[in-house]
C-alpha positions as CSV (number, residue, x, y, z in Angstrom):
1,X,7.7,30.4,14.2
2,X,8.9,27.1,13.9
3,X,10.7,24.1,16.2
4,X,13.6,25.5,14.9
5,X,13.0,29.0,16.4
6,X,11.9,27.8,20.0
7,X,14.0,24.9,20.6
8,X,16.8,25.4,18.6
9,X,19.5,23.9,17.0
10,X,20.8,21.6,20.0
11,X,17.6,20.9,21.9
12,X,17.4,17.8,24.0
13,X,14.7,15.2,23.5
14,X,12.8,17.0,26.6
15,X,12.8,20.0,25.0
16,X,11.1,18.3,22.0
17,X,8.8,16.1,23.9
18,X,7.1,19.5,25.7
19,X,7.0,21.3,22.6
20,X,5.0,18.4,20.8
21,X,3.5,17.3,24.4
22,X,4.4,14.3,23.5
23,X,5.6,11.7,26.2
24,X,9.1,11.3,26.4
25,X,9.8,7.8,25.4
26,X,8.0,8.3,22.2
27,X,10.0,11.5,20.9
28,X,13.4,9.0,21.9
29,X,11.4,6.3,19.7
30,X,10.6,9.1,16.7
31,X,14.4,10.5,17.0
32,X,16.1,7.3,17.0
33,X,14.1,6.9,13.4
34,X,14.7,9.7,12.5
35,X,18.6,9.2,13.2
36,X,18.7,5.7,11.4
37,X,17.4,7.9,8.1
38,X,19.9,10.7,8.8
39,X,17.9,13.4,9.9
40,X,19.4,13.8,13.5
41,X,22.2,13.7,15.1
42,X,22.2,12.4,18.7
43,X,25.7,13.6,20.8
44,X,26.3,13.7,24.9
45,X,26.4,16.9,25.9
46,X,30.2,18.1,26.6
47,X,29.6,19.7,30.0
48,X,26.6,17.6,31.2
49,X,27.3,14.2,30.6
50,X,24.2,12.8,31.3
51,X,22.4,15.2,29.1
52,X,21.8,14.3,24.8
53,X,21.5,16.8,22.6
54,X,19.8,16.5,19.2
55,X,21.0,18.2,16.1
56,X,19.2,18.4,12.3
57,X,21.5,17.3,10.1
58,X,21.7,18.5,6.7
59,X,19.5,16.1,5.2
60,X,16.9,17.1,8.1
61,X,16.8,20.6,7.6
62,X,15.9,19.6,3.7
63,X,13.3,17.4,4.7
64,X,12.3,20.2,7.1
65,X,12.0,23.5,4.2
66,X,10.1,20.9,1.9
67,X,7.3,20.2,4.7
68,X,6.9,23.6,5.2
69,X,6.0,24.7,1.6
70,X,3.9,21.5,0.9
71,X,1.5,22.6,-1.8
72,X,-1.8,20.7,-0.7
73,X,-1.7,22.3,2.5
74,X,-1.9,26.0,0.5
75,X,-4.6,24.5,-1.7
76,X,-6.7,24.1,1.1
77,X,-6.2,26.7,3.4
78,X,-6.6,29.1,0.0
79,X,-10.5,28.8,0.3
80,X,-10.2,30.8,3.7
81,X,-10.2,34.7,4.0
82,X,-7.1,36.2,5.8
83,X,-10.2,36.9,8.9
84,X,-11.2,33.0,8.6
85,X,-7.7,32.1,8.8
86,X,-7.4,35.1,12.1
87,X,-10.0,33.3,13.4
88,X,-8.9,29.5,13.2
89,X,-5.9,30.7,14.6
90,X,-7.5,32.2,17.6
91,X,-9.9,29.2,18.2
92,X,-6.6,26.7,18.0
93,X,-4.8,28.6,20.4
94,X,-7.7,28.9,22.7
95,X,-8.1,25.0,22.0
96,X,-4.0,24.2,23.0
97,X,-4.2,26.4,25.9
98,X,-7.4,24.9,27.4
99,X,-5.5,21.5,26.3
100,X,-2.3,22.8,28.1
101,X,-4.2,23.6,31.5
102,X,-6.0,19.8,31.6
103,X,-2.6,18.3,30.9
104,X,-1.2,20.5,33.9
105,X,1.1,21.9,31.4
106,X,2.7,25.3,32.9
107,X,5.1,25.9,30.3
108,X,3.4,27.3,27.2
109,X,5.7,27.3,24.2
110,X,4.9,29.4,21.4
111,X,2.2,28.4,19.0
112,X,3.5,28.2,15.5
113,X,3.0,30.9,13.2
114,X,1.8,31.1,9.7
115,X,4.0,28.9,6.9
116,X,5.7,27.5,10.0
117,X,5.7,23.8,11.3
C-alpha cells in the first residue's frame, strides 16, 4: 500500500503531514518544492474554500513508479529470507505503533506494504 492508496489522489497537506507524522509546516515547505519542480499541484478546494487540495501531477506520479522499483533497495533487502523480511516487518510496525502512542497519535494509518512507498 502506498500514499497513493490511503490518502488519495486529492489529499490535503494534513492528510499528508499525519501520514508522514510530520509537522504541518514542513509537509507545506516539502510540497511547495515539490510544486516549483512540477510534481504537485496545489488548488482551493471548490466547496470548502479554505481547504487546499494537493494533486500528483504527471511528472510526480513518474518520479513516484521510479522510487518504488529502485534497484539498490532490492539488492539489499535480497539477503533476507521471506521469514526475516515477516519479521522486520512485524518489529517496524510494533516500533511505529509504540512511536504513534508517545506522539499521542490516535489515528493509525496503514503501514506500507511490501514494494510500496
Amino acid at each position: 500500500m502506498s500514499i497513493l492508496n490511503v490518502i488519495g489522489d486529492k489529499a490535503t497537506p494534513v492528510d499528508v503531514s499525519r501520514w508522514l507524522i510530520r509537522e504541518h509546516h514542513s509537509v507545506l515547505g516539502m510540497l511547495g518544492r515539490m510544486e516549483k519542480k512540477g510534481l504537485v499541484t496545489k488548488a482551493k478546494d471548490p466547496v470548502r474554500k479554505n481547504l487546499v487540495r494537493i494533486t500528483l501531477t504527471e511528472k510526480g506520479r513518474r518520479a513516484h513508479q521510479q522510487s518504488t522499483e529502485r534497484q539498490s533497495i532490492h539488492q539489499v533487502m535480497s539477503c533476507l529470507s521471506e521469514d526475516d523480511k515477516r519479521e522486520l516487518r512485524l518489529l517496524l510496525e510494533r516500533l511505529r505503533s509504540k512511536t504513534l502512542k508517545a506522539l499521542c497519535i490516535e489515528e493509525e494509518l496503514p503501514f506500507p506494504r511490501a514494494g510500496a512507498v
